[in-house]
SEMI-454237 format. One line per field, with one value per residue (C-alpha): residue number from 1; x, y, z. Coordinates in nm, 4 decimals. Layout:
n <- [NUM, ...]
east <- [X, ...]
north <- [Y, ...]
up <- [Z, ...]
REM end
This chain:
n <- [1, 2, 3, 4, 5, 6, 7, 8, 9, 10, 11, 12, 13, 14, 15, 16, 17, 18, 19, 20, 21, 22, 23, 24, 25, 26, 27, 28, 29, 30, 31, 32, 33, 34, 35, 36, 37, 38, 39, 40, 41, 42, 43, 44, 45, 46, 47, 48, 49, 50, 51, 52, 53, 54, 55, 56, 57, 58, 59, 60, 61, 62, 63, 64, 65, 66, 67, 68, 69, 70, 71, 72, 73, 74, 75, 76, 77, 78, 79, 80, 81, 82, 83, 84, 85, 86, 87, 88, 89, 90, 91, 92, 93, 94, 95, 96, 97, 98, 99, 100, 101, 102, 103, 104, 105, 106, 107, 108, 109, 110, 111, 112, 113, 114, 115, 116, 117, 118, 119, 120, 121, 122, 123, 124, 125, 126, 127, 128, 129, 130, 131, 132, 133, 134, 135, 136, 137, 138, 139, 140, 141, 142, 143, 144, 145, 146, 147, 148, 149, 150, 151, 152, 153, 154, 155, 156, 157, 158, 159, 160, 161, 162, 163, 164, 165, 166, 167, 168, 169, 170, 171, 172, 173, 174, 175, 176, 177, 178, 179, 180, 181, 182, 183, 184, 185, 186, 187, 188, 189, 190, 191, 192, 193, 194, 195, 196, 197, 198, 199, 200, 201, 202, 203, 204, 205, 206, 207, 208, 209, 210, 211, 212, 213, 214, 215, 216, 217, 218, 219, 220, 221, 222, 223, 224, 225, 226, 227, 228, 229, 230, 231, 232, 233, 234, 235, 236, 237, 238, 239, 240, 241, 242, 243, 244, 245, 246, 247, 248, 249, 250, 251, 252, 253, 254, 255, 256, 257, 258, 259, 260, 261, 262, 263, 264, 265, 266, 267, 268, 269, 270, 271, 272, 273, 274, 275, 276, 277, 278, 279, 280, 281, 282, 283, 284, 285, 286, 287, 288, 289, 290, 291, 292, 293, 294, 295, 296, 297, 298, 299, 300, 301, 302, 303, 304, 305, 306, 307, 308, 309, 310, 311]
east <- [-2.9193, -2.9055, -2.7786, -2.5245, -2.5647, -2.1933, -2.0771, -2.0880, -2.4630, -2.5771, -2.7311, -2.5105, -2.7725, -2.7685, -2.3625, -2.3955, -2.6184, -2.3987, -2.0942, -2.2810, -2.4214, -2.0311, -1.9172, -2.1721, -2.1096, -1.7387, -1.8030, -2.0271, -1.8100, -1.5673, -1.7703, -1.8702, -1.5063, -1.4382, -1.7649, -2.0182, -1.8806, -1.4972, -1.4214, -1.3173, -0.9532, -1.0350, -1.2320, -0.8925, -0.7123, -0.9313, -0.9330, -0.5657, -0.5536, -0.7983, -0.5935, -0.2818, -0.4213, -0.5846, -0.1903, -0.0958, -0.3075, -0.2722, 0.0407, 0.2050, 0.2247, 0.3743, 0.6603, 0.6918, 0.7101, 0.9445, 1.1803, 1.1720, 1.2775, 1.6078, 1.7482, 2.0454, 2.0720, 2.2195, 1.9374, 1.6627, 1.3016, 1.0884, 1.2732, 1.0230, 1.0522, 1.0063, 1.2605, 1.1372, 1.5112, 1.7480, 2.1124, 2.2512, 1.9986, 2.0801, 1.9287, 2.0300, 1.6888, 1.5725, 1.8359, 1.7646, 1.4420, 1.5191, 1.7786, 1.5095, 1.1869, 1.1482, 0.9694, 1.0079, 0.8933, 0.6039, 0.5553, 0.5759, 0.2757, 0.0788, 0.1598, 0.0016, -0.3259, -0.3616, -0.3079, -0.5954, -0.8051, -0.7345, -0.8191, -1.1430, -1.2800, -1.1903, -1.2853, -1.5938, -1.7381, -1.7230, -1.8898, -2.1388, -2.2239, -2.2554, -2.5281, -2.7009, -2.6793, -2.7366, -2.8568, -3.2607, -3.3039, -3.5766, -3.4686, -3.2717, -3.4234, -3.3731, -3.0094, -2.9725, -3.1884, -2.9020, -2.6150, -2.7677, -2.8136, -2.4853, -2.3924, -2.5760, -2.3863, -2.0806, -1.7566, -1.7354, -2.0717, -1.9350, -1.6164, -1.6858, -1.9501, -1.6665, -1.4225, -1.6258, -1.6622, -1.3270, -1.2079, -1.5332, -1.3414, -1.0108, -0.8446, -0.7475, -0.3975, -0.3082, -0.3070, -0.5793, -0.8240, -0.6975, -0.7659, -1.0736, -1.3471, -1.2225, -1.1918, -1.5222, -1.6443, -2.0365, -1.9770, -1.7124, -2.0174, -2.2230, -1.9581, -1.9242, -2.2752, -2.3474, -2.0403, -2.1961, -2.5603, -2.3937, -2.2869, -2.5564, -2.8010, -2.7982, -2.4248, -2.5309, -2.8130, -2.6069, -2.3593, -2.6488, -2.7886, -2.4592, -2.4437, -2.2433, -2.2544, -2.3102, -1.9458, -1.8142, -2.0312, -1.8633, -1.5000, -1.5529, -1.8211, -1.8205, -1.4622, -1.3002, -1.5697, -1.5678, -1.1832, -1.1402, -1.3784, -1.1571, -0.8881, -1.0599, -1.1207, -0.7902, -0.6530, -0.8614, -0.8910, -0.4823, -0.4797, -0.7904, -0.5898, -0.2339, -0.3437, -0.5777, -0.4386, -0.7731, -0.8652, -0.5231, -0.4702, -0.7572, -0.7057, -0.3265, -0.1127, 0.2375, 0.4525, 0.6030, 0.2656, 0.1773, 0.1388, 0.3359, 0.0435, 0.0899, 0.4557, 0.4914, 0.3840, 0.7212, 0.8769, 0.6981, 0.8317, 0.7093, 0.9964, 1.1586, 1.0745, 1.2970, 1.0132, 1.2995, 1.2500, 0.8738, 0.8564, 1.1383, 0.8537, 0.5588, 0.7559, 0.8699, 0.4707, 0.4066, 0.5622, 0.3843, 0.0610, 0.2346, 0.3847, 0.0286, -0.1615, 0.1238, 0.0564, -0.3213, -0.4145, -0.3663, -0.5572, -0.8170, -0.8058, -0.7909, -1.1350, -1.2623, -1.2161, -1.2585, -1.6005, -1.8213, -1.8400, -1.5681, -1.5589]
north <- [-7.7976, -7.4411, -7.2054, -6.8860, -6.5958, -6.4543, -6.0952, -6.1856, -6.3217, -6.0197, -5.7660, -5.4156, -5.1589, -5.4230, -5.3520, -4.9838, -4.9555, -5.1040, -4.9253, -4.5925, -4.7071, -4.8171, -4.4969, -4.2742, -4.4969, -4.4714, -4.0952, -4.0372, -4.3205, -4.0227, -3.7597, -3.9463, -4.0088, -3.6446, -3.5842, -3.3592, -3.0350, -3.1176, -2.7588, -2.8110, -2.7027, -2.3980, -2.3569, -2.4504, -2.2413, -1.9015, -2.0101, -1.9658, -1.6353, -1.4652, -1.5662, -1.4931, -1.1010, -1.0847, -1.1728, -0.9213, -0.6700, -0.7462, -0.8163, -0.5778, -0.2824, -0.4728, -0.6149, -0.2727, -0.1213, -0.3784, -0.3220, 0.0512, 0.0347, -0.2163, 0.0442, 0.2511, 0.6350, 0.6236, 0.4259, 0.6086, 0.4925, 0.7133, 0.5291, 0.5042, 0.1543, 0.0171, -0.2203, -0.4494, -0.6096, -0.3226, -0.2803, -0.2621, -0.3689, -0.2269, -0.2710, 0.1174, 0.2375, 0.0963, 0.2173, 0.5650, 0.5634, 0.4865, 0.7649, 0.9994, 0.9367, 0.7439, 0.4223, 0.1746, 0.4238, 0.4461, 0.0724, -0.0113, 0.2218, 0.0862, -0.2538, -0.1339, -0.0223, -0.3352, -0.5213, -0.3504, -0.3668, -0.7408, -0.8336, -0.6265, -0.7777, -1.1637, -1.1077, -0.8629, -0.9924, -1.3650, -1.2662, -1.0834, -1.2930, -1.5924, -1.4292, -1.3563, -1.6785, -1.9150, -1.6939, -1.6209, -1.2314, -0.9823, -0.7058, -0.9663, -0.8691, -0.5399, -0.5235, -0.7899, -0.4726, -0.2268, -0.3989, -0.4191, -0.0392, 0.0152, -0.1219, 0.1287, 0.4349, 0.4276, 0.5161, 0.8837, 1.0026, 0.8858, 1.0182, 1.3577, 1.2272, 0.9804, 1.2555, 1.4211, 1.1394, 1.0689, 1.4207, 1.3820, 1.0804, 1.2774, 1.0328, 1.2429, 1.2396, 0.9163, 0.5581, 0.4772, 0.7125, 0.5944, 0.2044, 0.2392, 0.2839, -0.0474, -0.2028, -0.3684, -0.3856, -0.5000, -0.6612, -0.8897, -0.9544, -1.0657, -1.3236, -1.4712, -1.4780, -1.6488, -1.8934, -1.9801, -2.0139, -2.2930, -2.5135, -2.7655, -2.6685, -3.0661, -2.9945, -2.7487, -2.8978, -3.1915, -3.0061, -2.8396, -3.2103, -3.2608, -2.9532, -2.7027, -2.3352, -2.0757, -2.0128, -2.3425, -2.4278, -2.1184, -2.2148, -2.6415, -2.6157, -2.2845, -2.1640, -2.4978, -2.4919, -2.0914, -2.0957, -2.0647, -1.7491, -1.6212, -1.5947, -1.4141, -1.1726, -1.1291, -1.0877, -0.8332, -0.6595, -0.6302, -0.5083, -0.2503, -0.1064, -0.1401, 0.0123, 0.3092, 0.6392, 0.9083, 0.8171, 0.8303, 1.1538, 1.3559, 1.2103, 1.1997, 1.5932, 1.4528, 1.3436, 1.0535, 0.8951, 0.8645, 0.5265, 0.4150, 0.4997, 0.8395, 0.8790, 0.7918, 1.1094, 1.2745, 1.0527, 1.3187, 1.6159, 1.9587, 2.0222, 1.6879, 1.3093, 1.0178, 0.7606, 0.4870, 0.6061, 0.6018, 0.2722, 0.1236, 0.2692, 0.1169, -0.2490, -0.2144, -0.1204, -0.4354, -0.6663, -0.6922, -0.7709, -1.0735, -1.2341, -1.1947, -1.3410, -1.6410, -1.6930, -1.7302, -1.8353, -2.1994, -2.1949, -2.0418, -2.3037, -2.5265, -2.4610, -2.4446, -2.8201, -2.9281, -2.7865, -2.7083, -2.9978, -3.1759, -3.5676]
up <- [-3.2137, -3.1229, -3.3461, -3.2813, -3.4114, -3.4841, -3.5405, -3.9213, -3.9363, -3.7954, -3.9585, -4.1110, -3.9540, -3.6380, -3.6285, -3.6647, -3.4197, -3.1256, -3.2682, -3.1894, -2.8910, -2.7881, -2.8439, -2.6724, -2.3482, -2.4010, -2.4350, -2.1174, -1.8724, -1.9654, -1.8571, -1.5680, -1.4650, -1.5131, -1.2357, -1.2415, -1.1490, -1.2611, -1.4869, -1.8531, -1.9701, -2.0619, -1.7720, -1.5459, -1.7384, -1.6910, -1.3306, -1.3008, -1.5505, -1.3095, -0.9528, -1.1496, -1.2034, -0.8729, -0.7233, -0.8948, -0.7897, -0.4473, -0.4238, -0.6765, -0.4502, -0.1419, -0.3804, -0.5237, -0.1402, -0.0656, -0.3653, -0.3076, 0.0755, -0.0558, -0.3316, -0.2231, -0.2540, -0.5895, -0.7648, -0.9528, -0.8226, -1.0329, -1.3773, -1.6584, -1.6675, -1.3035, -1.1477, -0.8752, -0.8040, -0.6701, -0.8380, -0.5174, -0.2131, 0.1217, 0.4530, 0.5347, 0.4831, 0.7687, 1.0080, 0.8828, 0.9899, 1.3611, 1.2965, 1.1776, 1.4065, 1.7323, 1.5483, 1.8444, 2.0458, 1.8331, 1.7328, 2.1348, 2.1867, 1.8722, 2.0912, 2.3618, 2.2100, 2.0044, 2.3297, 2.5466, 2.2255, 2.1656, 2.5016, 2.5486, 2.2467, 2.3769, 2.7420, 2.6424, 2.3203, 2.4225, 2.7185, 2.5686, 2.2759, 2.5474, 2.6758, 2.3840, 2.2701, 2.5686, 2.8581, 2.8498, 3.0440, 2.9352, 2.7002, 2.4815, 2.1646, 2.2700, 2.3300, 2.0357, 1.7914, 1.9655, 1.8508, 1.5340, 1.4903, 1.5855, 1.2571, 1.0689, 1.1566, 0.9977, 1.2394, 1.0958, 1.2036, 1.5902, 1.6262, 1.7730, 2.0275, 2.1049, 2.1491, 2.3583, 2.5624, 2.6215, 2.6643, 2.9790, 3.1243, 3.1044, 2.8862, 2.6398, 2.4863, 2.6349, 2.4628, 2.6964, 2.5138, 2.1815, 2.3022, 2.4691, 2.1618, 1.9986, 2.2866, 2.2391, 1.8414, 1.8335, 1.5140, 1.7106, 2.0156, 1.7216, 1.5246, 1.8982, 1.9672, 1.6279, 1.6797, 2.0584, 1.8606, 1.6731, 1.9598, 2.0372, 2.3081, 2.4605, 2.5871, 2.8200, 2.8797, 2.9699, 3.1390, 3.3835, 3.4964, 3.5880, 3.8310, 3.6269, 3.6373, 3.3632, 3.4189, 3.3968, 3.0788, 2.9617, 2.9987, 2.9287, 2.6913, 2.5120, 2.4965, 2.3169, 2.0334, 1.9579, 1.9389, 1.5440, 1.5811, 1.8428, 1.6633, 1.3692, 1.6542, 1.7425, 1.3685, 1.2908, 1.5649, 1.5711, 1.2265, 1.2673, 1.5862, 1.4623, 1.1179, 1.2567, 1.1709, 1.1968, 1.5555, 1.7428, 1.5376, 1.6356, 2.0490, 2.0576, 2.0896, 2.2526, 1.9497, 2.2247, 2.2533, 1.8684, 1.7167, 1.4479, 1.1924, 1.3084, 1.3406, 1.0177, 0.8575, 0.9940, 0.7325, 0.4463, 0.5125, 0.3696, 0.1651, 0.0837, 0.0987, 0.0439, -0.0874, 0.0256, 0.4054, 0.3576, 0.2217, 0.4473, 0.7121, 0.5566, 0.5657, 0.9298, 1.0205, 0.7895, 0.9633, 1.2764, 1.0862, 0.9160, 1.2142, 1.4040, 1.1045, 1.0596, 1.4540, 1.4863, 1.1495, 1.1773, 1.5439, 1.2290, 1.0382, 1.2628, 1.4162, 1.0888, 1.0458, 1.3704, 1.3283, 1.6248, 1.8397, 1.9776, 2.0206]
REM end
């Protein structure tokens, strides 16, 4: 007859043994449920300190902007201890600054700029970095080495050969000189030419056995897969244009065709600022920014995950 060896026949060290053994698996089943890279407590929790502070940072002075443009005449904004809810929040501020400079005037021709920049940059750079990417010329390491030295120079070391170059063409003091340098941004031709790179070369090469063009591979092939780069064009090329104060500035001597950027200085005057106007003008040149990033974002983000070929 067989005999079975129970719990209690078995050995003390025997017992021991397995109990430690138990435990250790217990312990790392844990850690394995937890997974690999799955941040400890105190990790999590250092995680959410440091996002809390970089809010802050970030977001601080636009709450503090906002706050300042809501508090009536009779509230104190320069209080030791600062107040980010007004006592008595008015929308006045804002009506005063239409009352004391022509801000739609000003905002309409910061619209116009951003618009001739927006769509030089989408009609120019796509084409551009389509045919750096999928058209085979000679010279195209050598205008692909010219873009790149572009990059070197920072903007400051152009801007009076750029001047002078507009003043040539005549377009100075009008919006047209202000949009024309930004109209085409070689850092933008080489984001599209990268995000063209990344479409797979057997779609075109599909697309030319079945008799299509460069210009219809273009618009059916190229287009629908480079559209979340797109729209990073047209974000930041709004905000660089909308938010440009140096250029337009230096081009621009007729107060009526100043940008809002500009305009805005009339706000500070020599011998007395209200720092509720100037922040009431700050939000309303704010604003434009938020509704164009809210737009084209998800068309962002949606490219992103889409990824760069289409089913």
């Amino acid at each position: 007859m067989t005999t079975v060896r129970t719990k209690a026949t078995e050995p003390a060290g025997t017992a021991g043994t397995a109990g430690r053994t138990g435990r250790a698996g217990s312990a790392e089943a844990r850690r394995a449920g937890r997974g690999f890279n799955t941040p400890s407590t105190a990790q999590t929790v250092t995680r959410y300190l440091l996002l809390v502070l970089v809010l802050l940072l970030v977001i601080g002075p636009f709450l503090w902007q906002l706050s300042t443009s809501l508090k009536g005449p009779a509230e104190d904004v320069y209080t030791r201890t600062p107040s980010f809810l007004p006592d008595q929040p008015t929308l006045d501020n804002y009506g005063k600054v239409a009352d004391a400079i022509p801000v739609w005037t000003y905002a309409l021709n910061s619209v116009i700029v951003a618009v001739v920049c927006i769509t030089g940059n989408v009609v120019g750079c796509t084409l551009a970095g389509y045919a750096l990417a999928r058209l085979r010329f000679r010279g195209a390491k050598l205008v692909m080495g010219l873009f790149l030295a572009t990059l070197i120079l920072p903007g400051e070391v152009t801007i009076v050969s750029q001047y002078v170059l507009v003043r040539g063409l005549g377009l100075a003091d009008s919006l047209a000189g202000v949009a024309l340098p930004g109209s085409i941004a070689m850092l933008n031709v080489l984001l599209m030419r990268t995000a063209f790179a990344a479409v797979p070369a057997e779609l075109d090469q599909a697309a030319l056995v079945d008799g299509a063009n460069v210009w219809q591979r273009l618009w059916h092939i190229g287009l629908p897969n480079v559209r979340g780069m797109l729209s990073v064009i047209v974000i930041f090329t709004f905000i660089g244009a909308w938010d440009d104060f140096l250029w337009p500035l230096i081009v621009l001597n007729d107060p009526q065709k100043y940008t809002l950027t500009v305009g805005l200085q009339y706000l500070n005057g020599t011998f007395s600022a209200n720092p509720r106007l100037i922040a009431a003008g700050t939000m309303i040149a704010f604003l434009p920014i938020v509704v164009v990033f809210g737009v084209c974002q998800r068309f962002f983000f949606k490219g992103v995950e889409e990824g760069a070929v289409k089913g």
